[in-house]
N, C-alpha and C positions, 0 to 999 in steps of 0.2 A: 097836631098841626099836619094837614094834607100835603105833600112834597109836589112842589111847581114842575117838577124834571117827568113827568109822564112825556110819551111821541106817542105821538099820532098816524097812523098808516093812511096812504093814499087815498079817498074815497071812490069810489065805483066808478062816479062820472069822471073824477079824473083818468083815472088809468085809462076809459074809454076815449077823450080827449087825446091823452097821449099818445096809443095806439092808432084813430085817426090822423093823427099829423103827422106819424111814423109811416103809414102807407101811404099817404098824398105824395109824401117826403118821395119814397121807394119808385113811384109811380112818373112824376115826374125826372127824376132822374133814370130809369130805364127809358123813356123814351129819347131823351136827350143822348143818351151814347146810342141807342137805336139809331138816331139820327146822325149822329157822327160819324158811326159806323157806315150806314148809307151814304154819306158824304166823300168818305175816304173808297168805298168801293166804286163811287161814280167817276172820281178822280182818276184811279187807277185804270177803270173801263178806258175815260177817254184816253189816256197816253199810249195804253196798249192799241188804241185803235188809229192812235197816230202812227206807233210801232210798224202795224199791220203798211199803214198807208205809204211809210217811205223804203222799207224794204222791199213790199213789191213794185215799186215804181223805181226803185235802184237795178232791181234784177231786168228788169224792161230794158231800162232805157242802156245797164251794159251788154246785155243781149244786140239789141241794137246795134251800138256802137262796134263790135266786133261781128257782125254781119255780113254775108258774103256777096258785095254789092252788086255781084253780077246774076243773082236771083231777087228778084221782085218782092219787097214784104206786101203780104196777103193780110186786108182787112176785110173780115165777113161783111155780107150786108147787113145786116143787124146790129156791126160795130160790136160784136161781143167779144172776139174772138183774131186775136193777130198770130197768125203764121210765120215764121221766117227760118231762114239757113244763115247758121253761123259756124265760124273756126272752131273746131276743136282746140285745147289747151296748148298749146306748145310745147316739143321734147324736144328738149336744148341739146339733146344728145344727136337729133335727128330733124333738121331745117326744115327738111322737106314736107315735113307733118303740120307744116306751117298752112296748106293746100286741103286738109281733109275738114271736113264740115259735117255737122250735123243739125237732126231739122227743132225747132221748137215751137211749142203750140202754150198761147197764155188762153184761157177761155173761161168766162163768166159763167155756170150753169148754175142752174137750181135744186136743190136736193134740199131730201124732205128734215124739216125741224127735228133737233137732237132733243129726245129724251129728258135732257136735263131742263129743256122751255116748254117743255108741253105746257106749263100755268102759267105762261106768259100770253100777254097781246099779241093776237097775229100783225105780221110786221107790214103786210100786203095791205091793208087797210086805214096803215098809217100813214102811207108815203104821200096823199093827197092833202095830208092836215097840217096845220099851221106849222108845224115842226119844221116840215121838209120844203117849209114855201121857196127859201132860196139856198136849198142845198139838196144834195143828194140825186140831182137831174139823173148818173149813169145807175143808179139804184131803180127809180122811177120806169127807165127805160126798156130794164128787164125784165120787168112784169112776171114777177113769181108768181106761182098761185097760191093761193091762202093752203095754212099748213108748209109751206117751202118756205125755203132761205136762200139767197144768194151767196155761191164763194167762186173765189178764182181758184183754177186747178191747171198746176204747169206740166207740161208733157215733154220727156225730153227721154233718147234710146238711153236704156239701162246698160248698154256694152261702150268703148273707146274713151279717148280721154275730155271726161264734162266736166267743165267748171263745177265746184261745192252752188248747191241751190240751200240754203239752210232748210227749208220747206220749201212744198210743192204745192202744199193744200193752201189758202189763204182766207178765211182768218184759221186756226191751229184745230181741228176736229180734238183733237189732245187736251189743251187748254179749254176749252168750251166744256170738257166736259168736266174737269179739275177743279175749275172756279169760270164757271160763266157770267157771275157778276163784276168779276174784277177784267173782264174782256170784250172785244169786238166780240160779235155772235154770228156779221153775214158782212160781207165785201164782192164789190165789183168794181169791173176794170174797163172802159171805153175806148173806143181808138177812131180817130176823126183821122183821114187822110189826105191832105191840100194843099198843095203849091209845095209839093216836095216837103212837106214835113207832117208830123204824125202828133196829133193834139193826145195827149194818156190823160184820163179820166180814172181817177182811182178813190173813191165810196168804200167806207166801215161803217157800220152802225155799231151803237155801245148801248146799254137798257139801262134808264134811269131810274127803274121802276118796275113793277110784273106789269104797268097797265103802258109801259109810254120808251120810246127808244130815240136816240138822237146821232143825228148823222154827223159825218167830218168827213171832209172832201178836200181834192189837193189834187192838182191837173197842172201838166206840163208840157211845153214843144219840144217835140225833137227833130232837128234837121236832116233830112237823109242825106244831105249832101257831106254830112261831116263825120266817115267814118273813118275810124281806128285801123293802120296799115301794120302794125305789130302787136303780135300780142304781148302784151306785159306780166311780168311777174307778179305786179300787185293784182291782178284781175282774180287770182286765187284770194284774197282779202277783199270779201265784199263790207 
């Protein structure tokens, strides 16, 4: 009598079969955390480039605010570029240091693309496209050249007593080059001067993509007329 308990191995096609549905499987799921991935670093771009936006628009607007009302703040023609004198720190040991001033310079320029974007879209030929229709106006108005980026760079003397500036550079040359997908890449800063107050325009761009980049904007009044007659302690905690 022949014994029923013989097995049987896979056939050809099968194992074939099961091999394709094992790569479609593979296939699909890599692009799917690809995309995730993508998702979580377009996320993190924007926040850091909201980061970007309210810290330098804090350092302005306390710069400002402890200004030495009896010097003029200086806005270029160009609107790139605000000059002003303000108080040095205060030495509680010594009143009269309450008096010394120094001068600071916030300035929008252009310098050329970081190493780490060279495979990216130039940024200068997006600012006209649907992206930027209702945003990004003080970006627009600086008109980089293709190959350049926009940053704000703060100028302040390296001797006496200055406030802590956490950076000078804005968006982070450091960062950019760390992880330039999880960051702003270029910012600019505008300054409209009228009726005794000063409009701040402040622009980051973040890269959704090597081929595509998106802006975030946030502008603010500041009154001249309402400055700060003591320095405070907390002005060291920005």
């Amino acid at each position: 009598m022949r014994s029923t308990s013989d097995t049987q191995g896979f056939s050809l096609v099968e194992v074939l079969i099961a091999t394709a549905i094992i790569g479609i499987l593979l296939v699909i799921g890599a692009r799917f955390f690809r995309q995730a991935d993508d998702g979580r670093a377009v996320g993190k771009a924007r926040e850091n480039a909201r980061t970007v936006n309210d810290q330098l628009q804090k350092l302005i607007e306390r710069d400002l605010r402890f200004r030495d009302v009896l010097v003029p703040v200086v806005v270029s023609a160009d609107q790139k570029v605000l000059t002003l004198t303000r108080r040095q720190a205060l030495d509680m040991s010594d009143l009269t240091s309450a008096d010394e001033t120094y001068t600071i310079r916030f300035a929008t320029v252009c310098r050329p693309v970081p190493a780490e974007l060279s495979g990216y879209a130039d940024l200068s030929a997006q600012l006209t496209g649907p992206g930027f229709t209702n945003a990004g106006d003080c970006l627009k108005a600086v008109k980089c050249a293709a190959g350049e980026l926009p940053r704000v760079e703060i100028t302040v003397p390296t001797t006496g007593r200055i406030p802590p500036y956490p950076q000078k550079v804005f968006p982070s040359p450091a960062l950019i080059s760390k992880s330039f997908r999880n960051h702003a890449v270029a910012s600019a800063a505008c300054f409209v001067e009228a009726d005794d107050q000063i409009r701040i325009t402040v622009d980051s761009v973040y890269p959704i993509s090597k081929d595509l980049y998106a802006p975030l904007s946030q502008d603010k009044s500041f009154s001249l007329n309402s400055a700060d007659f003591k320095m405070l302690p907390q002005e060291h905690q920005l």
